[in-house]
N, C-alpha and C positions, 0 to 999 in steps of 0.2 A: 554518802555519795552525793556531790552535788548534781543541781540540775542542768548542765555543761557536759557532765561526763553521761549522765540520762542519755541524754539528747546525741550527743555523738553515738552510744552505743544503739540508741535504736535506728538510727542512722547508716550504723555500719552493717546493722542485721538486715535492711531494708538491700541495701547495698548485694549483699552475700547473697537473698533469698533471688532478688534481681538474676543475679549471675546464676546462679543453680538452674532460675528457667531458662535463660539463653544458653545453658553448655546441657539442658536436657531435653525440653521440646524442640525449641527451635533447629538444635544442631540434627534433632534426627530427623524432622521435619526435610530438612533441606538437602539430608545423606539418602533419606526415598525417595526424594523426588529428582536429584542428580542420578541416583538409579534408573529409574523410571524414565530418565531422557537418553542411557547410554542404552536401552533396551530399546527405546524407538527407534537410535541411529542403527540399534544392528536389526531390528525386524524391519526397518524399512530397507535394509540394502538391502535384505532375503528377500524381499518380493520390490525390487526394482523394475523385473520385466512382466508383471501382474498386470491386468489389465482392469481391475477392478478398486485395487486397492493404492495408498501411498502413504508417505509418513504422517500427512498431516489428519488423515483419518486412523491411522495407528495411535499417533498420539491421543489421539481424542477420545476412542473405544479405550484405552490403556488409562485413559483417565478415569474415564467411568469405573473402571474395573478395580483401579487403587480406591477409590474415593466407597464403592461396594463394599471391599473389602474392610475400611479403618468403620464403614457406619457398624457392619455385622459385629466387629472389635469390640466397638462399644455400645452395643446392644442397640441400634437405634438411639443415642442420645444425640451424636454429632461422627461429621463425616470431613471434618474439618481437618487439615495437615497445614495447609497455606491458606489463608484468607484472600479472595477478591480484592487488590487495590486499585484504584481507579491512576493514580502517582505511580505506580509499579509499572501498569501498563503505557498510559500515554508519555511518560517521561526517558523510561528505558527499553521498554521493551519494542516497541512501535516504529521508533527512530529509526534505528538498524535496517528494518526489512524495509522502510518504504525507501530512504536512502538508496540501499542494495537495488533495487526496483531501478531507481534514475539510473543510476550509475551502471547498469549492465540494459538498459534498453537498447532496441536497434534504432537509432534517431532516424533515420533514414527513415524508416517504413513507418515511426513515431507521427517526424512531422509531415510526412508525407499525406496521411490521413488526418492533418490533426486539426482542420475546419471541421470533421465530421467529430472527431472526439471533441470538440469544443461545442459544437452545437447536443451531440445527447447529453455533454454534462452538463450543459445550462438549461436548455431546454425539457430534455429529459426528465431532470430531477425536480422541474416545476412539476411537472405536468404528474409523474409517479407522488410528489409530496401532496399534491393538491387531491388527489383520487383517494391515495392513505387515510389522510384527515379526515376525508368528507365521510369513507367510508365506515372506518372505526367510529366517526360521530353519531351515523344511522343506528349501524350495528350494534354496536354493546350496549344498548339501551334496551335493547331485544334481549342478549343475552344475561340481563342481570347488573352486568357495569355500572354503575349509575354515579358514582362518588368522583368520577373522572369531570377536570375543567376544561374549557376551550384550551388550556394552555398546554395540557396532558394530550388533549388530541394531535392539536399541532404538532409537539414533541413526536408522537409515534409515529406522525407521518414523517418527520425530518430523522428518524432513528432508520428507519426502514425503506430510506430514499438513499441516493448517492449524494457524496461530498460535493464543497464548493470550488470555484478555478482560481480559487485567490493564491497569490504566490510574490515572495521576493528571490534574486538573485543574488546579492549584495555577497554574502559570506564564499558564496562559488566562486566569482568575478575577484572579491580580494585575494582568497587562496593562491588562484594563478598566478594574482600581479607578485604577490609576496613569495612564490615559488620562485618564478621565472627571474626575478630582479637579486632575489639575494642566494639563488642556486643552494640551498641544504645541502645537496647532495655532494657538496664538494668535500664533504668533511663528517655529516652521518645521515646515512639513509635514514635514521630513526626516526629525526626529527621533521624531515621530510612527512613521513607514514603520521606521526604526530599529530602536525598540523593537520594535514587533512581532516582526519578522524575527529579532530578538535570544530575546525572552523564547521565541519559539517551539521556537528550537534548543535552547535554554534547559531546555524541559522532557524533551525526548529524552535531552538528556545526566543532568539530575538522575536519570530514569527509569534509566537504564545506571550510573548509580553505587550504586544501588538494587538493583540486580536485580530491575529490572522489566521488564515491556516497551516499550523503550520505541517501540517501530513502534506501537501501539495509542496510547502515552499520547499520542503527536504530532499522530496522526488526533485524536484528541477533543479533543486542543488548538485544532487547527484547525478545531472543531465550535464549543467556545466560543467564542473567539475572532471567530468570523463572527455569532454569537447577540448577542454585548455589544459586545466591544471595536471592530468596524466601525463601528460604530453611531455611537461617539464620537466619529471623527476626522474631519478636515472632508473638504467632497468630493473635493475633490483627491486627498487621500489617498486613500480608497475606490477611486477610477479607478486612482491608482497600486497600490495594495496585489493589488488584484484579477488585474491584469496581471502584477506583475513576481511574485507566487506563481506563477503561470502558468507564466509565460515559465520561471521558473526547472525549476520540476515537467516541463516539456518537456525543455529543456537535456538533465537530468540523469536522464529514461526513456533518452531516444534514445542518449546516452552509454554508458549502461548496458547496449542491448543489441546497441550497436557492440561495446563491449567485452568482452561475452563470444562474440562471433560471430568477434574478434581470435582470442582465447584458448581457444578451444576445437581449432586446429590447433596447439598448444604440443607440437612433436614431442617434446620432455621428457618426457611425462605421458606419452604413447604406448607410448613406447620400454620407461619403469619399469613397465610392467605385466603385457612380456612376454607377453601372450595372444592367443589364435589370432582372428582376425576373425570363426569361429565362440562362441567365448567371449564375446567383444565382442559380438554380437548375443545369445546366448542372455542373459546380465545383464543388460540393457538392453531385452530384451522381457519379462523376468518384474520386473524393478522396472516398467516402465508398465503390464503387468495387474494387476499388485497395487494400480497407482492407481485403476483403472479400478474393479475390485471395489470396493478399499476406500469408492471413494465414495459407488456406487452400493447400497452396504452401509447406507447412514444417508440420504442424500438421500428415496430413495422411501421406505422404512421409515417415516423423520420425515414426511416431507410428507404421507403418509396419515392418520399418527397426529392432526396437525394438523387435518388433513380430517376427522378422528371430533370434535374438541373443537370444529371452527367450523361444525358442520351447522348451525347456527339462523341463523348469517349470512349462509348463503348465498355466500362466498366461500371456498372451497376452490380449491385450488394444482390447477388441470386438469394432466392426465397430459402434456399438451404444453410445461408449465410445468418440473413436475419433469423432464422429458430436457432442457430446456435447462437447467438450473441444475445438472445433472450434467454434462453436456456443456463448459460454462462453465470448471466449475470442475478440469477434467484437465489446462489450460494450468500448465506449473510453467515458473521465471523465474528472475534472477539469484539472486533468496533461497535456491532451492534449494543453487545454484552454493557460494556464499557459506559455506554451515552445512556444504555437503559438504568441502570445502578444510578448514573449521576443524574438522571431526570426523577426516576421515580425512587430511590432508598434516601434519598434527605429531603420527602415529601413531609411539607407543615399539614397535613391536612388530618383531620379527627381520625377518618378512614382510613387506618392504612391497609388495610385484605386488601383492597383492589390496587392498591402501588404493587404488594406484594407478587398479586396474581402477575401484573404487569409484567413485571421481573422475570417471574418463570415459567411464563408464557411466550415471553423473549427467546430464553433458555431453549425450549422446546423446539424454536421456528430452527434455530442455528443449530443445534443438534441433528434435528433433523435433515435442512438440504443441505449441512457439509456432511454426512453421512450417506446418504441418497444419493442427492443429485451428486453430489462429488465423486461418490464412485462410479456411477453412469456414465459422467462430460466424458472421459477418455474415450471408452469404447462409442459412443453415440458421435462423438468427431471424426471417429477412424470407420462408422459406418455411412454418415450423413453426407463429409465432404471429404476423406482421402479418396473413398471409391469413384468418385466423382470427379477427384482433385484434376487439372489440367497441365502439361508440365511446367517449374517452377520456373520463373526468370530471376536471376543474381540481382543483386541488391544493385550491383551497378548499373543496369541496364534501368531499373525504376524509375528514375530521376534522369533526363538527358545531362550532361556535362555541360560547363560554365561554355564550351566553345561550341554546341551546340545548341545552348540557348539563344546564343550573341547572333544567330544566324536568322533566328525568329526575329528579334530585335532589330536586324540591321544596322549595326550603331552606327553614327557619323564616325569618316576619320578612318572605316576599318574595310579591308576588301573582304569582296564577299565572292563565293562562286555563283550564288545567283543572278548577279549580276545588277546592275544599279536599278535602282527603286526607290517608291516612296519610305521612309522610314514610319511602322508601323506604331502606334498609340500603344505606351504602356498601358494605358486603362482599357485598351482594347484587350491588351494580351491577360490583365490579370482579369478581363470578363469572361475569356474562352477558355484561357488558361491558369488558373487560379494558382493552382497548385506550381504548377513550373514556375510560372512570373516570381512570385512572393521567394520560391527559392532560390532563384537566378539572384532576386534585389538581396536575399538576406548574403547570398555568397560572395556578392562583390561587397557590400557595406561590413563583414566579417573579415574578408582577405586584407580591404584595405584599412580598416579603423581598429577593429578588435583583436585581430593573431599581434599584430604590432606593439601590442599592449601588451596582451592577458597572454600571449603564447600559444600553442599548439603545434597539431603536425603540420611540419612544413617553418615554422615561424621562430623555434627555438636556436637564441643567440650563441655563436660557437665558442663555450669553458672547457677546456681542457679536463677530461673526465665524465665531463657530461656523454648524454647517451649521441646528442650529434656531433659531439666533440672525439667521441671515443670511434662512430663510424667514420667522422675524417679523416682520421690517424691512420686507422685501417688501411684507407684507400690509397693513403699515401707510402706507405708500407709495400 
């Protein structure tokens, strides 16, 4: 037999043995844990009106409990079904939900507050990162840590803080122009649904080629995107869009915190860390007070500060406010998981127990306040501020209307019923009125430069078929 025919044959065997793992672990791999996600969706609609419980803490305890059960299988050697990928998570699975996020926020109440959401995420996340770092630098010196660099510190403060506000629109803004100008919908909703879902990943990835963020640029895509480009596509589409964002943004939470509820008994990680149970809790209790501090280091801080700049409004962040928005925001998630793997598991350093402890000490913080505190928030909002709550005013009443603001403004050129007067300084109005000004300018600069372009309600050109095409018909019918 020549060496030709060698070489192919052990080639084809390699080939064969190849395919026998993928049609025997991986396939059942992936048949439990598609189980395991059709038993979240039905135990979480059983306790939909619970007040303690939801799916994303089902998934999470059901994770622990598969992941229990495969270590017991194998005697304690491994608890392994699916492996942690760092590419699994931030490329697909991550997308969807923050997407879903933009794309069903209320903009209104969004941007309505969104100099205050702008300042805790800049501000905030100094002030929580800079407390993290220093704190964990003190501490684990104390406790034993010692193998950790300044560059390890930093990292846990930036793992354990909030994201950055970086962000592009570009992918949101084409979709509309390319919606609205070549109308899909005349001919198949598909491709409509298509692009979307296309240009949307679209902007995540350009974002990540960038060195942007792209978890932020996604969210605002899905902000534009619901602003213009829904607007254009016929109703069908709408119905469908709306849902299978949805549906998908579910899939791929619940998945998410199956999979780290899997991967948190990975007797691997355990084993590499070599630390006493004592160790394991003392790092895992000073990384969650450091959360703890950290936020309530900028939360009330800010919100008072707030409180001095909006005394004439009369809307000030009550003290019942600021503890839930502290409170809220202690819950840490797969992200954390995520950035702690790629900080600390491809650590060049001699040492690696303490990358490892790192790791599953991380593990522990996120286990713990989506567990806890996550079951708590419901009931502790329904006791702190429903009871409290004042009656609601409609989203419409939030924001005065464009011909209500024009009355603040006094424009040249326009009558007014207050009758003539000086015409008031924009820069007066956005010093008093921040919030309304800045809306008033984005509404006329949108009415007049951007629906003209990108589309929206109200702006969409009349195609025969189309959805304001098919209401003119209608009316004229």
């Amino acid at each position: 037999m020549s060496t030709i025919e060698i070489e192919t044959m052990s080639h084809l065997s390699t080939l064969q043995s190849s395919s026998d793992f993928l049609s025997t672990t991986t396939i059942i791999a992936l048949t439990i844990f598609f189980s395991l996600l059709c038993a979240c969706i039905i135990i979480g609609h059983l306790l939909e009106e619970n007040r303690w419980a939801n799916e994303s803490i089902t998934a999470l305890l059901l994770g622990l409990c598969a992941g229990a059960v495969v270590l017991l299988a194998s005697k304690g050697n491994s608890s392994k079904i699916l492996v942690f990928s760092e590419d699994l998570f931030f490329l697909y699975l991550l997308p969807p939900i923050i997407f879903n996020a933009g794309f069903q926020v209320k903009k209104k109440q969004f941007f309505k507050n969104f100099t205050i959401i702008l300042m805790f995420g800049i501000f905030g996340t100094v002030i929580s990162f800079c407390l993290i770092s220093v704190g964990a630098f003190l501490l684990f010196n104390r406790i034993g840590v010692t193998s950790l660099n300044t560059q390890d510190y930093l990292a846990v403060g930036a793992i354990l803080s909030a994201t950055d506000t970086v962000c592009t629109l570009q992918a949101g803004l084409l979709s509309a122009f390319i919606i609205k100008t070549l109308y899909f919908g005349r001919h198949s909703t598909d491709r409509e649904v298509a692009l979307m879902m296309i240009m949307a990943y679209l902007s995540y990835m350009l974002a990540e080629l960038l060195n942007l963020s792209g978890i932020l640029t996604v969210f605002f895509c899905g902000i534009v995107m619901s602003h213009y480009t829904w607007h254009n596509v016929t109703q069908s589409s709408r119905i469908t869009t709306k849902h299978a964002f949805a549906t998908m943004s579910f899939i791929a939470e619940t998945f998410i915190f199956l999979y780290v509820g899997m991967d948190a008994l990975d007797i691997d990680k355990w084993k590499a860390s070599s630390a006493s149970a004592g160790t394991f809790i003392a790092v895992s209790s000073t990384l969650f007070a450091l959360v703890l501090v950290g936020r309530a280091a900028f939360v009330y801080p800010l919100a008072n500060f707030i409180n001095c700049i909006r005394k004439r409004d009369g809307s000030n962040i009550a003290f019942r406010k600021q503890f839930i928005m502290w409170w809220a925001g202690l819950m840490r998630g797969a992200v954390t998981i995520a950035l702690s793997y790629n900080q600390f598991s491809n650590s060049d350093d001699e040492d690696t127990q303490d990358s490892a402890l790192m790791i599953t000490s991380t593990i522990i913080v996120v286990l713990f306040s989506t567990v806890v505190f996550g079951s708590i928030t419901k009931p502790l909002i329904e006791a702190v501020l429903l009871r409290h709550a004042k009656p609601n005013v409609s989203d419409a009443t939030d924001i005065p209307s464009l011909d209500d603001l024009r009355l603040m403004f006094i424009e040249n050129g326009e009558p007014s019923d207050m009758g003539a007067g000086p015409r008031r300084s924009s820069l007066r109005l956005l010093l008093t009125h921040p919030t309304w000004t800045v809306h008033y300018l984005w509404r006329k600069f949108d009415d007049r430069f951007m629906r003209p372009v990108f589309g929206g309600r109200g702006f969409v050109p009349f195609v025969p078929g189309s959805p304001t095409g098919a209401s003119d018909e209608a009316s004229r019918t």
